[in-house]
N, C-alpha and C positions, 0 to 999 in steps of 0.2 A: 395546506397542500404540500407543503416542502417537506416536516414531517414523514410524510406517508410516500413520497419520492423517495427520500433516504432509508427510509422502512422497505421499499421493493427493490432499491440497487442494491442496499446491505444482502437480502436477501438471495439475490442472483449471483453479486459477490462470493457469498458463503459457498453459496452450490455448484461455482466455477471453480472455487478452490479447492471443492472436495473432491470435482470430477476431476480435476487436473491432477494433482495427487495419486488418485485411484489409474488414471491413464496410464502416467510416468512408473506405476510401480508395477502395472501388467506387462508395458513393453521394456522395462529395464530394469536389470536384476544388477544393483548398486547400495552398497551403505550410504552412500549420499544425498542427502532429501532432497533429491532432484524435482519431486514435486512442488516443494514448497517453495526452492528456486525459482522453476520455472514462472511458477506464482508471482513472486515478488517482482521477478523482470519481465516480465507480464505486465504486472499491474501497472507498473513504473511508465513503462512505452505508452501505454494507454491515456494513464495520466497526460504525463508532457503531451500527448497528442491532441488532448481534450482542451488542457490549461490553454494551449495554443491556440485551438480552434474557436474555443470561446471565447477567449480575450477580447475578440474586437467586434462580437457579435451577443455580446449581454444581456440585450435589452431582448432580441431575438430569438435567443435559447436560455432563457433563465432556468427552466427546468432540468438543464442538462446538467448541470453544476451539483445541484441537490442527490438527482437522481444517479449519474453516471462518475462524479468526480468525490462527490461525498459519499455516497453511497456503495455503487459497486465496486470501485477501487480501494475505500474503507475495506469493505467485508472480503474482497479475494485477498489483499495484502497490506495490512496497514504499515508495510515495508515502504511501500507508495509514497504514503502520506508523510513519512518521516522524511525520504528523499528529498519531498519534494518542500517541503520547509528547510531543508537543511540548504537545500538553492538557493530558497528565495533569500535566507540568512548573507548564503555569500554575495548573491547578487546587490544586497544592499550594505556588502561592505562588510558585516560583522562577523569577520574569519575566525575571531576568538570564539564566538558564543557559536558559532557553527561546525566546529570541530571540538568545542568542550559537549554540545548536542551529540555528537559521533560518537565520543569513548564513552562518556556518562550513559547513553544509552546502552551502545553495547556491554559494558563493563557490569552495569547494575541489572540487566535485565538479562543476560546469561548468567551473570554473578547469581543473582537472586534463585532461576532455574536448579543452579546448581545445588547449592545450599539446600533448598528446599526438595528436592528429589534425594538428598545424602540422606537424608529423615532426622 
């Protein structure tokens, strides 16, 4: 069942992200992908709000986790997900490996963008 939870928030994720995208670019006329911004900080709020909410009610909404924290936050902004490990990184101390996670990701995954679009 967890499976098919992550398979319909992925899903709702997806289709959040594409309508927000599409919103942002009918009411604002910007080079800024303000879409995909709003996305990522989007996703992020939600996140923290979930992590939070579920925290101390586990046993109570186990399917929330699957469905809304893996799943829909997964598929609108996996900007989310990154954030939201790179907390829990510093929350447990390890400043190195949480900010070598920050450049290493940016660096490699715009680097890589880059490169590969130059043809």
């Amino acid at each position: 069942m967890t499976y098919l939870y992550i398979f319909i928030g992925g899903g709702l994720g997806s289709l959040a992200r594409y309508l927000t995208s599409k919103g942002a670019s009918a009411l604002f006329t910007t080079n800024f992908p303000l879409g995909t911004f709003i996305s990522n900080i989007l996703a992020c709020v939600i996140l923290a709000l979930l992590v939070v909410f579920v925290s101390n009610k586990q046993d109570e909404f186990s399917w929330l986790q699957p469905l809304l924290i893996v799943g829909f936050c997964g598929g609108y902004s996996t900007f989310s997900t990154f954030s939201n490990e790179t907390v829990t990184l510093l929350n447990e101390g390890y400043w190195g490996i949480a900010i070598a996670n920050i450049v290493i990701s940016i660096v490699v995954g715009v680097g890589l963008i880059w490169m590969l679009r130059r043809g």
